[in-house]
N, C-alpha and C positions, 0 to 999 in steps of 0.2 A: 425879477432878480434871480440868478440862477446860485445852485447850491454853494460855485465856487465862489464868488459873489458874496455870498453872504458868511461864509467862512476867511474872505479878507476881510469883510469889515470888522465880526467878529475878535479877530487880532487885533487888528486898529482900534480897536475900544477895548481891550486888554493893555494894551501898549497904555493907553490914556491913565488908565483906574491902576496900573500898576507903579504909575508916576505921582500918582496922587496918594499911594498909600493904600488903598481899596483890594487888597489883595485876594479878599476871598471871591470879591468881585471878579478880578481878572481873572484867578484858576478859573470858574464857570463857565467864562467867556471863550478861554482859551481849549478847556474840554469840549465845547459845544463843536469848537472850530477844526479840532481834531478827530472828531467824530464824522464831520463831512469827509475832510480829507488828511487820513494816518500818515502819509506821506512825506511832509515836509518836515525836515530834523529841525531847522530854525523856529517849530512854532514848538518840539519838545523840549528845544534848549531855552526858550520862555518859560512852558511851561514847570520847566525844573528852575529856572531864576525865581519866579513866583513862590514855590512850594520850600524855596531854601528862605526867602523872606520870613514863609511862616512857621518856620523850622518843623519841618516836616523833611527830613533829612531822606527818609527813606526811599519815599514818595519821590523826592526830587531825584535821587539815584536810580532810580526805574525807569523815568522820564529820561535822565540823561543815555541810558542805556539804550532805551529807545529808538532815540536821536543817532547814537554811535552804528546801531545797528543800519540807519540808514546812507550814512556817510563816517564810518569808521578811522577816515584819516583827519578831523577835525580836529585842531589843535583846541579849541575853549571848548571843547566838548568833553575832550581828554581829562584835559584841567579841572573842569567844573565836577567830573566824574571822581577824579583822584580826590579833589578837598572835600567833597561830601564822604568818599568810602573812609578819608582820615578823621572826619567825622565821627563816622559809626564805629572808630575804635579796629579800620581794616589794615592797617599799616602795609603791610606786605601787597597785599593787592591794589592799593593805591601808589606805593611805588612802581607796579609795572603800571599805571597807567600814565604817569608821569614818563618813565623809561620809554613807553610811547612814544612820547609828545617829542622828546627829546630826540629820536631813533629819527621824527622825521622833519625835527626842523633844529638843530644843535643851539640856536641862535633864540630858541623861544623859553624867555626869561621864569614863565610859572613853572616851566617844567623843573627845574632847580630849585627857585624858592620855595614852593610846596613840598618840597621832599626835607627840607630841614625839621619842619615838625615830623613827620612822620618817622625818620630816622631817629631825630629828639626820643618820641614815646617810645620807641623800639632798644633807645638807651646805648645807642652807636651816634655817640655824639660826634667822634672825629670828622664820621660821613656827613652828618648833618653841618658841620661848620664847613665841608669844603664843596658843599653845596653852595653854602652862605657867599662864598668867593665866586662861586662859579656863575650864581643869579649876579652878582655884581660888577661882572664882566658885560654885560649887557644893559641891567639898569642901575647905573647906582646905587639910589638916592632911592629904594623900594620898601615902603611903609613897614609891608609883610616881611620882608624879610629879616628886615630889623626885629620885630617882633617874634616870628619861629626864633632866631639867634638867640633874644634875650629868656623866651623861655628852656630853652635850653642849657644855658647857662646857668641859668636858675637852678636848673636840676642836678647840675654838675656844683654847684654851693658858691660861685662864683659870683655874687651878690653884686659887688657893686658894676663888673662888666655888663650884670645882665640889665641891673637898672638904668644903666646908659641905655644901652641898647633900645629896650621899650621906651626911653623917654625920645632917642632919635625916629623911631615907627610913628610916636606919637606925633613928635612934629614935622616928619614928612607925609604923613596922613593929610595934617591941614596945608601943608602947599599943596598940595594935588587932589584933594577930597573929589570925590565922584560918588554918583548913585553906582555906578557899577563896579566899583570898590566894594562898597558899602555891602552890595548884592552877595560878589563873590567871595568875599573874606568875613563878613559878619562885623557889630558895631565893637570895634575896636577900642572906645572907653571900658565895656566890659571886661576884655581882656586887661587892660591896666589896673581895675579893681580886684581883680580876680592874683595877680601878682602883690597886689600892695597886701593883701588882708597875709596872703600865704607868708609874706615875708613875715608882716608885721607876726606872727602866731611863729615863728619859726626862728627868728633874729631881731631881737632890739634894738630899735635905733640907736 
């Protein structure tokens, strides 16, 4: 079996243990695989899905960087780079990667809905709600978006708007649940818990 050879399989049994949950397991697999060959930006856009699982944010932003630097006009590469830098607290530079994303496809939906938080935290809510319209020119019915909107709202004291909002994210979550949801936005009950407590500590039922 030759090197490349066994840096496909490698993947393919990342792919497998990253399905199953076994995460520390696929990073290893997936380093092993990138160690043969640095090359391919789809096995650092795995290897950043993995390391954003195990929330390893930064890790995964270096990966995706990676990745970009091999194929820079990838739209989930963009995305997946923008929601981790909004992660790390990068607002501004995760909007230009989003402006990106946008710059080269107007019609690609994360590119708008990831920018409502980030605007959100930046405290330019306006932007961030005509974000919210503008993701919804394309996808409806978008778990995320719902969810940036309703924190957002929140932040503006607009309480009962926003708890719409996060209860619609919540239930377009479960029509459309995915592992690769799940992947790239992180587990979204958290996020519901994480609004109820701030309310409850902030506004009485």
């Amino acid at each position: 079996m030759s090197e490349w050879q066994e840096a496909e399989q490698r993947v393919e049994r990342a792919h497998e243990l990253y399905e199953g949950g076994r995460w520390e397991e696929a990073l290893s697999e997936l380093q092993r695989a990138i160690a043969i060959n640095p090359h391919i930006s789809a096995w650092y856009y795995n290897l950043g899905m993995t390391l954003d699982m195990m929330e390893r944010f930064e890790e995964a932003l270096t990966a995706y960087q990676h990745a970009l630097e091999i194929d820079p006009d990838d739209l989930e590469l963009l995305s997946a780079a923008g929601v981790d830098t909004v992660r790390l607290g990068e607002y501004r530079q995760a909007i230009r990667y989003f402006e990106r994303a946008e710059a080269l496809d107007a019609s690609f939906e994360p590119a708008y809905c990831n920018r409502i938080l980030a605007y959100s935290e930046l405290g330019e809510h306006e932007r961030a709600e005509e974000m919210f319209y503008l993701a919804r020119q394309y996808r409806e019915k978008c778990p995320v978006c719902y969810y940036n909107l309703g924190l957002s709202l929140f932040a503006r004291g607009s309480y009962d708007r926003a708890e719409d909002s996060l209860q619609l994210g919540i239930y377009y979550l479960g029509v459309e649940r995915s592992s690769e949801l799940r992947a790239r936005f992180g587990p979204v009950r958290a996020v519901e818990l994480v609004f109820l407590r701030e309310r409850r500590s902030t506004r009485p039922f």
